[in-house]
Rosetta silent file (secondary structure, phi, psi, omega in degrees, C-alpha in Angstrom):
SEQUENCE: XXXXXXXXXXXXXXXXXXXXXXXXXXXXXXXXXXXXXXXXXXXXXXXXXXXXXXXXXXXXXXXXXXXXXX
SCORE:     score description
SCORE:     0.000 S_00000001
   1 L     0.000  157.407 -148.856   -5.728    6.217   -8.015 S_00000001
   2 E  -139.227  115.742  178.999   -8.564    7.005   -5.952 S_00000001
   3 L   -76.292  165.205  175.848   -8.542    6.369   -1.929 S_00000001
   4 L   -84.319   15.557  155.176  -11.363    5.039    0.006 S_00000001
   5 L   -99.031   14.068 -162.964  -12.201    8.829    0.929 S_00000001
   6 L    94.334  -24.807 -163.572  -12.311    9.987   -2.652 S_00000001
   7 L   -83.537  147.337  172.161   -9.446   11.939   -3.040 S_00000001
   8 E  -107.016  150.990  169.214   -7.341   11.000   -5.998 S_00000001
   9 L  -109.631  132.965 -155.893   -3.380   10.225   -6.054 S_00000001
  10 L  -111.139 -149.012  166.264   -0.808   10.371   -8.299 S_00000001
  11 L   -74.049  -25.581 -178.986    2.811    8.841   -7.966 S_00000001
  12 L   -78.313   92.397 -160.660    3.894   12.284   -6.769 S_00000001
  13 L   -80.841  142.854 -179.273    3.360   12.049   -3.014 S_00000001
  14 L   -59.945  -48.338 -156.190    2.167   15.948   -1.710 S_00000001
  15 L   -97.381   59.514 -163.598    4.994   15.558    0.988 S_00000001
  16 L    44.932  -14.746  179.757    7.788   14.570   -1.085 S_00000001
  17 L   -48.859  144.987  160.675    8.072   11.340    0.156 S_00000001
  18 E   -51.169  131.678  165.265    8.941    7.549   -1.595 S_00000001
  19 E   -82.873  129.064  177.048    6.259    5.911   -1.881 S_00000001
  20 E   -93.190  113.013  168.691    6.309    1.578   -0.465 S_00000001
  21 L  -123.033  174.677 -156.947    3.287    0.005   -2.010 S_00000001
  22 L  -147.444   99.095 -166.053    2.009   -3.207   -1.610 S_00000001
  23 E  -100.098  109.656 -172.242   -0.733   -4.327   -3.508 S_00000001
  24 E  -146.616 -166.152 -163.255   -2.786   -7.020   -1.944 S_00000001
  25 E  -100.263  119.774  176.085   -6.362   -8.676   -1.432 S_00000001
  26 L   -63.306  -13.451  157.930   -8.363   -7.031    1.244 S_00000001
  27 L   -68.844   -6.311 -163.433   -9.484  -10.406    2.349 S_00000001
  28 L   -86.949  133.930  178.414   -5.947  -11.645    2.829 S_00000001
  29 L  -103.645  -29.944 -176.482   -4.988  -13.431    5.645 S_00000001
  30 L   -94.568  -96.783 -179.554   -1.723  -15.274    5.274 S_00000001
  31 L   -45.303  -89.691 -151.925    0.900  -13.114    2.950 S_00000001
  32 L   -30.402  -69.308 -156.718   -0.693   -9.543    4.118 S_00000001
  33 H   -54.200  -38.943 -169.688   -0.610  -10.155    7.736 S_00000001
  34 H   -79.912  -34.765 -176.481    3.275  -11.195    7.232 S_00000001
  35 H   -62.604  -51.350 -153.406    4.137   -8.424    4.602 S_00000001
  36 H   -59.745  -60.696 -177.078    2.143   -5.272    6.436 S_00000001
  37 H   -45.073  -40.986  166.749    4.408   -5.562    9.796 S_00000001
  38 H   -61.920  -51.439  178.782    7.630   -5.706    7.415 S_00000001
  39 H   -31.724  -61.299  172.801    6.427   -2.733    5.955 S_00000001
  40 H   -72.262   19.924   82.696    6.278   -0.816    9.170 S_00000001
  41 H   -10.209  -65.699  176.055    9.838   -2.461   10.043 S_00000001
  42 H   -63.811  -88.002  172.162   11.016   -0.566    6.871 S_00000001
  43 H   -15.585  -55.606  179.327    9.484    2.464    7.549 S_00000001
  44 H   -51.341  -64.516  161.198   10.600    2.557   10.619 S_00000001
  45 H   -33.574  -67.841  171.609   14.290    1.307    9.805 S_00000001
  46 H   -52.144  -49.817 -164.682   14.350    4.349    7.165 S_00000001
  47 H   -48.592  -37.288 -162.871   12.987    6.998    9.400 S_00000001
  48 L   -76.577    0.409  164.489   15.603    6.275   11.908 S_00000001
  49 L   -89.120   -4.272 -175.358   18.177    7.121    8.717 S_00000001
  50 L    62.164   26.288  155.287   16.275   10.282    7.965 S_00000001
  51 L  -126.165  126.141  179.796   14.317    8.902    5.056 S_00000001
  52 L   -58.419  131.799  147.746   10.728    9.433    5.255 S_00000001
  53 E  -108.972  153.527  159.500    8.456    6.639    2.978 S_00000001
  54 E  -112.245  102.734  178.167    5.143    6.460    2.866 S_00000001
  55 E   -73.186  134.254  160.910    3.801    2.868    3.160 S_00000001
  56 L  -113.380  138.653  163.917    0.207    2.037    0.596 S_00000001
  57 L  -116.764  129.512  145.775   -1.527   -1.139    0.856 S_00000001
  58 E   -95.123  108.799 -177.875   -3.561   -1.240   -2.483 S_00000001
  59 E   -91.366  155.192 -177.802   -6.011   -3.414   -1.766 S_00000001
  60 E  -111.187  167.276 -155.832   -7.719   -5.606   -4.843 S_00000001
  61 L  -141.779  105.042 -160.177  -10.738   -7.190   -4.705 S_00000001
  62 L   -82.439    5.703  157.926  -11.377  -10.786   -5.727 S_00000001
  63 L   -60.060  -74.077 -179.177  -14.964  -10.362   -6.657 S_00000001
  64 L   -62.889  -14.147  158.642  -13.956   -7.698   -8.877 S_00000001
  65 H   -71.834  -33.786 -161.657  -10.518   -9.930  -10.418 S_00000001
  66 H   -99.991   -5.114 -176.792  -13.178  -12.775  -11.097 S_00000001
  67 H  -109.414  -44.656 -176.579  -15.613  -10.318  -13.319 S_00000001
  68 H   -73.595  -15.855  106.288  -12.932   -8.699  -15.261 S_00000001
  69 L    -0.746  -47.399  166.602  -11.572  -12.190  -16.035 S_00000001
  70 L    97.304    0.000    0.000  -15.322  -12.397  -17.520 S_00000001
């Protein structure tokens, strides 16, 4: 995958870390705004357990869902 700075990503996070991802519409207003805060809850929750995650939002794009769809 490819970031919005260019750099590509695999599954293999550089600093060993789990990866959380969350794949959601960058337009989203209802589920994101409730999920993104759990995320950082979880994160949070682990760190204090001494496991590092990395939270990703992928976001999709419904302009681009509605074209591939044809």
């Amino acid at each position: 995958m490819t970031d919005q700075n260019g750099q590509t990503h695999t599954q293999a996070d550089p600093d060993g870390r789990a990866q959380l991802l969350f794949f959601g519409y960058a337009n989203c207003l209802q589920i994101c705004s409730s999920v993104l805060p759990q995320m950082v809850d979880i994160t949070h929750d682990l760190a204090a357990q001494s496991h590092a995650i990395r939270p990703v939002m992928i976001p999709l794009s419904t302009r681009l869902m509605r074209l591939a769809r044809g």
